[in-house]
C-alpha positions in Angstrom: 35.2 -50.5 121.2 37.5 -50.3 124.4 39.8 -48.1 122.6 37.3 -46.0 121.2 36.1 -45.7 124.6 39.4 -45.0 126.5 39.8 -41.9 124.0 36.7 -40.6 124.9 37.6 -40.6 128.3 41.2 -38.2 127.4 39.4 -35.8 125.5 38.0 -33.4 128.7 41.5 -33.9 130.1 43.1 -32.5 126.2 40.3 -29.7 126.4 40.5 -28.5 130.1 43.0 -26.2 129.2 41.7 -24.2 126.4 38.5 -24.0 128.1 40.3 -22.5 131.5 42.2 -20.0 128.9 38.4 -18.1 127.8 37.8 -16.5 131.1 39.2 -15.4 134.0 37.2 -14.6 137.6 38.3 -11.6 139.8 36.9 -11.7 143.4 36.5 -8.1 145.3 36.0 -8.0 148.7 35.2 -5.2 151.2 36.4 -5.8 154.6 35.9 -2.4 156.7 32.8 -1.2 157.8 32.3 1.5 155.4 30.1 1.4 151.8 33.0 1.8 148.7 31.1 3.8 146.1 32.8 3.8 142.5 35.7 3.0 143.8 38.6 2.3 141.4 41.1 -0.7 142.2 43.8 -2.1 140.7 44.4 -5.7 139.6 47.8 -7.2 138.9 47.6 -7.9 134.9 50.6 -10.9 135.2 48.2 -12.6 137.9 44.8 -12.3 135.3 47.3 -13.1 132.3 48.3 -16.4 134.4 44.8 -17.6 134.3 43.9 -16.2 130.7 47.0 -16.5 129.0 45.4 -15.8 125.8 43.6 -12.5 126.7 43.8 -10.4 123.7 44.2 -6.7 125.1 42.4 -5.6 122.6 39.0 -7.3 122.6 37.7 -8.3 126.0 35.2 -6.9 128.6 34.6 -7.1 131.9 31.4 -8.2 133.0 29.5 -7.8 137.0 29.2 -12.0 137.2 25.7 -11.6 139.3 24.2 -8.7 137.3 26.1 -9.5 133.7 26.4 -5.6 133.5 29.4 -4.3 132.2 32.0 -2.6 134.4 34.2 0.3 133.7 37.9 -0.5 132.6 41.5 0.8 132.2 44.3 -0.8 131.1 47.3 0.9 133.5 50.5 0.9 132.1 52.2 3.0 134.5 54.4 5.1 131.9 55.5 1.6 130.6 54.9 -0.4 127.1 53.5 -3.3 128.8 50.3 -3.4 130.8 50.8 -3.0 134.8 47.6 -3.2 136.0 43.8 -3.7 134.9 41.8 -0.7 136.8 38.3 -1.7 137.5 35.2 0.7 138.8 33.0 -1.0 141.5 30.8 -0.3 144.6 30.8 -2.4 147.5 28.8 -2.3 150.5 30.3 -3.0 153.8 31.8 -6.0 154.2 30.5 -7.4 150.7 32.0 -8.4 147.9 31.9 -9.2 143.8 32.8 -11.2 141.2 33.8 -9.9 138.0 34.0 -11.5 134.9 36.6 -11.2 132.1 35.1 -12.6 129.0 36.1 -12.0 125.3 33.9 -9.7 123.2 34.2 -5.8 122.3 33.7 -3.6 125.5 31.1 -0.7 125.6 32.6 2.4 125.1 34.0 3.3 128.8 32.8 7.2 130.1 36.5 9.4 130.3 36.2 10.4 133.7 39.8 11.9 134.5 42.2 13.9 132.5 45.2 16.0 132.7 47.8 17.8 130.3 50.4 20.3 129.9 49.1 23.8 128.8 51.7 25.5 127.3 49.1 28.6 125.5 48.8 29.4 129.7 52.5 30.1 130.4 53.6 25.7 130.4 50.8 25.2 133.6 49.9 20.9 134.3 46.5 20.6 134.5 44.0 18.1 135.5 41.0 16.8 136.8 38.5 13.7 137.5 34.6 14.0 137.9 34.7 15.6 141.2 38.0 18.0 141.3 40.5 19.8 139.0 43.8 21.1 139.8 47.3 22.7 138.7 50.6 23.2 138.9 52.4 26.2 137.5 55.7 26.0 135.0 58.7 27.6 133.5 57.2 30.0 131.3 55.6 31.8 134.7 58.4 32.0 136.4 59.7 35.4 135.0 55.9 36.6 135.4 54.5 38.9 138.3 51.6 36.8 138.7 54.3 33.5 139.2 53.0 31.5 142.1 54.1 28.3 143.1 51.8 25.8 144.9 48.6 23.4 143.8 45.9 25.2 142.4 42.6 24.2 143.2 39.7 24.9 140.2 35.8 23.7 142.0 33.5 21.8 140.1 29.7 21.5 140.3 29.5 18.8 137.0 30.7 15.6 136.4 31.5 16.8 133.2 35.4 17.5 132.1 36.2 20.9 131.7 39.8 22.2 131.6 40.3 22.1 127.8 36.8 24.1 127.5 38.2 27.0 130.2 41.8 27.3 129.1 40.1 27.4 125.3 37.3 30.6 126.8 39.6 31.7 129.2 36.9 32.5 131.1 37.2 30.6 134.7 37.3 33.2 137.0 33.3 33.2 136.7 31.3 30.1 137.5 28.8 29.9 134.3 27.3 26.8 136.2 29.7 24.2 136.1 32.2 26.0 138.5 35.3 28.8 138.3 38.6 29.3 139.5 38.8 32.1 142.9 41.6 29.5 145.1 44.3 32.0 145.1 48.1 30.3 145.8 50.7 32.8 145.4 54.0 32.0 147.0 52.4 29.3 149.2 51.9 25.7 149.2 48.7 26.4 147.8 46.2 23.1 148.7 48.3 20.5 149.6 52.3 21.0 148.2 55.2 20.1 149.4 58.5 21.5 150.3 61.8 21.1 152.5 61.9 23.3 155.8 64.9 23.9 158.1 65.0 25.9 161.1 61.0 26.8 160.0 62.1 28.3 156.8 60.4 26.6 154.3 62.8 26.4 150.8 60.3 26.7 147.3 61.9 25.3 144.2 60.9 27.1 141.1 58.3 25.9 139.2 58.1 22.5 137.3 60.5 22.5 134.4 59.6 19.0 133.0 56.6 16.7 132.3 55.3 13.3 131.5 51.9 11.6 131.6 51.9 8.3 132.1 48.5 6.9 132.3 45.7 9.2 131.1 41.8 8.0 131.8 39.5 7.0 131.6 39.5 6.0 135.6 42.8 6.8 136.7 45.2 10.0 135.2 48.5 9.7 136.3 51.8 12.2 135.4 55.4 13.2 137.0 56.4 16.6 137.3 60.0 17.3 137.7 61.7 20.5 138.9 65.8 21.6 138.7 67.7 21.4 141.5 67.7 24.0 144.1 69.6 25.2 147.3 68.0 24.3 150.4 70.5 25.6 153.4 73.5 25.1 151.1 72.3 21.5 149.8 71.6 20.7 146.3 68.2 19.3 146.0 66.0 17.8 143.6 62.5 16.4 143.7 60.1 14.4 141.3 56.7 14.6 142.0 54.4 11.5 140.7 50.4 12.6 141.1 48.0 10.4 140.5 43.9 10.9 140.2 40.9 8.4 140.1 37.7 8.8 139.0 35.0 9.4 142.1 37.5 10.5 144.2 37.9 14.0 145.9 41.8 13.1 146.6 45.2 13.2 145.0 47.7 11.1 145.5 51.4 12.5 145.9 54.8 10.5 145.7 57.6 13.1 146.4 60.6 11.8 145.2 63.7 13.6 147.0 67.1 13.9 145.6 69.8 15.1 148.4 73.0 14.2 150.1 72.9 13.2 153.6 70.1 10.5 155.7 67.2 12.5 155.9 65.8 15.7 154.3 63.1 17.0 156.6 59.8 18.6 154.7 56.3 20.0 155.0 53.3 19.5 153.5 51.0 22.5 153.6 47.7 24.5 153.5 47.8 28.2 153.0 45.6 30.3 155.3 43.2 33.0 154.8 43.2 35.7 156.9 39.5 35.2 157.8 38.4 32.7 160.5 38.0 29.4 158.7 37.4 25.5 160.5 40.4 23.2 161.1 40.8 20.0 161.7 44.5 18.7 162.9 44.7 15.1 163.9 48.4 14.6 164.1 47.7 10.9 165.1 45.9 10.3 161.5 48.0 12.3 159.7 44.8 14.6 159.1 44.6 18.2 158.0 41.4 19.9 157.1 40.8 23.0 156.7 37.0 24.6 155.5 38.1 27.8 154.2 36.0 31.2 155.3 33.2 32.0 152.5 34.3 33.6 149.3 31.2 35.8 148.9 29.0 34.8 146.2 31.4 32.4 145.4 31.1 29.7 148.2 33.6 28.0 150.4 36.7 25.2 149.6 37.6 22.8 151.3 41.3 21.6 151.4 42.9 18.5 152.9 46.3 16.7 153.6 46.5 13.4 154.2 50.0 12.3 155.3 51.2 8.9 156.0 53.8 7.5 157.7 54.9 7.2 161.4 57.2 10.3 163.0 54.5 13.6 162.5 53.7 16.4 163.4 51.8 19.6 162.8 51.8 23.2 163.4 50.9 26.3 161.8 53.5 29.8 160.7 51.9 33.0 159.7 50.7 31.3 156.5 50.1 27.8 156.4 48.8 24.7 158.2 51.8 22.8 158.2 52.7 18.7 158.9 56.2 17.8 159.2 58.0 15.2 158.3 61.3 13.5 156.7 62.0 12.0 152.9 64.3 9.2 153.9 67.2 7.3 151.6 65.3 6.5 147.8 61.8 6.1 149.8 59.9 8.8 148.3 56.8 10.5 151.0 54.0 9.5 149.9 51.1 11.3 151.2 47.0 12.9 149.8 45.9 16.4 149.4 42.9 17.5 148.1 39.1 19.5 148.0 36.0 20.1 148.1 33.7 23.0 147.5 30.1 24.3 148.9 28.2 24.7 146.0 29.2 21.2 144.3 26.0 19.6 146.0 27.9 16.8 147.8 30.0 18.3 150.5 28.7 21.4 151.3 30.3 22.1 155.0 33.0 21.3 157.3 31.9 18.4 158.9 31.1 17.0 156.0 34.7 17.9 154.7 36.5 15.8 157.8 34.2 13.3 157.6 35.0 12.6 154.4 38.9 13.0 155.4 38.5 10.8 157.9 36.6 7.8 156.1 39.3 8.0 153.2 41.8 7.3 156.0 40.1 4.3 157.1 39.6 3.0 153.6 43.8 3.4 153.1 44.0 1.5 156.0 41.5 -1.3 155.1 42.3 -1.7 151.4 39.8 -3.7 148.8 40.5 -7.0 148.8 41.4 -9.4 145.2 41.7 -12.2 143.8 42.2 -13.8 140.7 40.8 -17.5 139.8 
């Protein structure tokens, strides 16, 4: 009977482990003073796989541990075969938090909520787009073109709805049918938010993009690399890789400009073209803040563009056609910095305080991160 006993007292000891291997706990946290509303954030897959070794990839959920709701999902591989990150879609209010459940069991289909490919029928442009804001880039195929232009096209949205496949398949987007239209003209600017070297206030444009790659495509986070030749900037060969990244909710790119050059640094601007009617600017070189609420476009409405810059050594300034912030790619650290819109008639941000408010509230949420953990 003793032995009988003893074994009965090894068993939740020989069973502890399995049990700990079913489910893993993720613990989000809020700590600045400002509501996080669908906000996506990224959890280290090796620290959940740790936990739940025997997570199978291909069958498990994620579940809201107070509500038992289910909670939008992305596996983020980051280009590579193995997963880098699980992306997960939650709202916070300030200074809360929330436990999140990862549980085995077939997830509800997950809402695609961003989106972005090459378009080679429309002369080799990148496009893409989330379920707030779409953009562009332009390629090779436009370069010998008179309409070639060279910065980040803006397209405005008034539906959550994806739509770029739908307008380049019409090609009918210069008329807003209700869901929005393209009138954001670039040219031979930086359009909304692109970068470029300067020296002596000459600002040096490569040509367009001449390669692509997409390396994480929805449903919460779309994220590709552009790539252009190299190009002679004051009689130094230059290269640059551009990394762009988009998450669902979100009004705001995110840019990593990777710089190829000889020498210690390569100073560069990131810029907003100008109209040639009075708009509203905002320039807080101490944020790293531009905003700029374009004038009215008729019928059409009004855009709103922003750059968000970070880093320490700044500054800003305007030529003839831009609103300009300076500053310097350094060694193999790419500059990593935010550009973006908004538009009038979209029925969230519909003016210029508005705009910079919003600006300024994304700054403070870069600065104050979401918070995890993994138990």
């Amino acid at each position: 009977m003793k032995k009988i006993i003893g074994l009965l007292l090894l068993l939740p000891g020989l069973y502890a482990p399995v049990i700990a291997q079913t489910k893993a706990t993720i613990t989000v946290s809020n700590p600045s003073k400002l509501d996080r509303t669908n906000a996506v954030v990224p959890v280290s897959w090796s620290s959940i796989v740790a936990k739940y070794p025997r997570l199978d990839t291909a069958n498990f959920k994620v579940l809201n541990s107070a509500t038992k709701k289910e909670v939008p999902f992305q596996l983020e591989r980051r280009g590579q075969a193995e997963v880098q990150n699980l992306l997960v879609q939650v709202s916070l209010k300030a200074n809360g938090s929330a436990k999140l459940s990862i549980v085995a069991g077939k997830p509800a289909p997950i809402a695609k909520k961003t989106y972005g490919r090459y378009v080679p029928e429309r002369y080799d442009d990148f496009a893409w787009e989330n379920d707030k804001v779409a953009f562009r880039m332009y390629g090779k195929a436009l370069e010998t073109r008179k309409d070639n232009a060279f910065g980040t096209d803006v397209w405005v949205k008034r539906t959550n709805k994806l739509i770029i496949n739908e307008w380049y398949k019409t090609g009918d987007y210069h008329t807003d049918h209700g869901d929005g239209m393209d009138y954001y003209s670039v040219g031979f600017t930086l359009g909304a938010g692109d970068i470029a070297p300067i020296v002596k206030d000459s600002i040096f444009f490569a040509k367009n993009y001449h390669y692509w790659k997409v390396l994480d495509n929805g449903p919460l986070r779309t994220t590709f690399e552009l790539g252009y030749d190299a190009w002679d900037v004051a009689g130094k060969s230059v290269r640059v890789t551009k990394t762009i990244s988009l998450d669902a909710g979100s009004h705001m790119n995110r840019v990593e400009a990777a710089y190829t050059y000889s020498g210690d640094a390569l100073p560069v601007v990131v810029g907003i073209v100008k109209r040639k009617e009075a708009g509203t600017i905002l320039m807080d070189e101490t944020q790293g803040i531009v905003g700029y609420w374009e004038p009215q476009h008729g019928v059409d409405g009004t855009t709103g563009v922003g750059t968000i810059v970070l880093g320490g050594q700044l500054s800003m300034g305007t030529d003839k056609t831009h609103l300009l912030t300076r500053t310097s790619a350094k060694g193999n650290q790419p500059v990593v910095y935010y550009n973006g819109s908004a538009w009038s008639k979209g029925n969230e941000i519909t003016n210029a305080q508005s705009w910079f408010n919003y600006l300024n509230n994304f700054k403070k949420q870069l600065e104050q991160p979401l918070k995890v953990s993994v138990l």
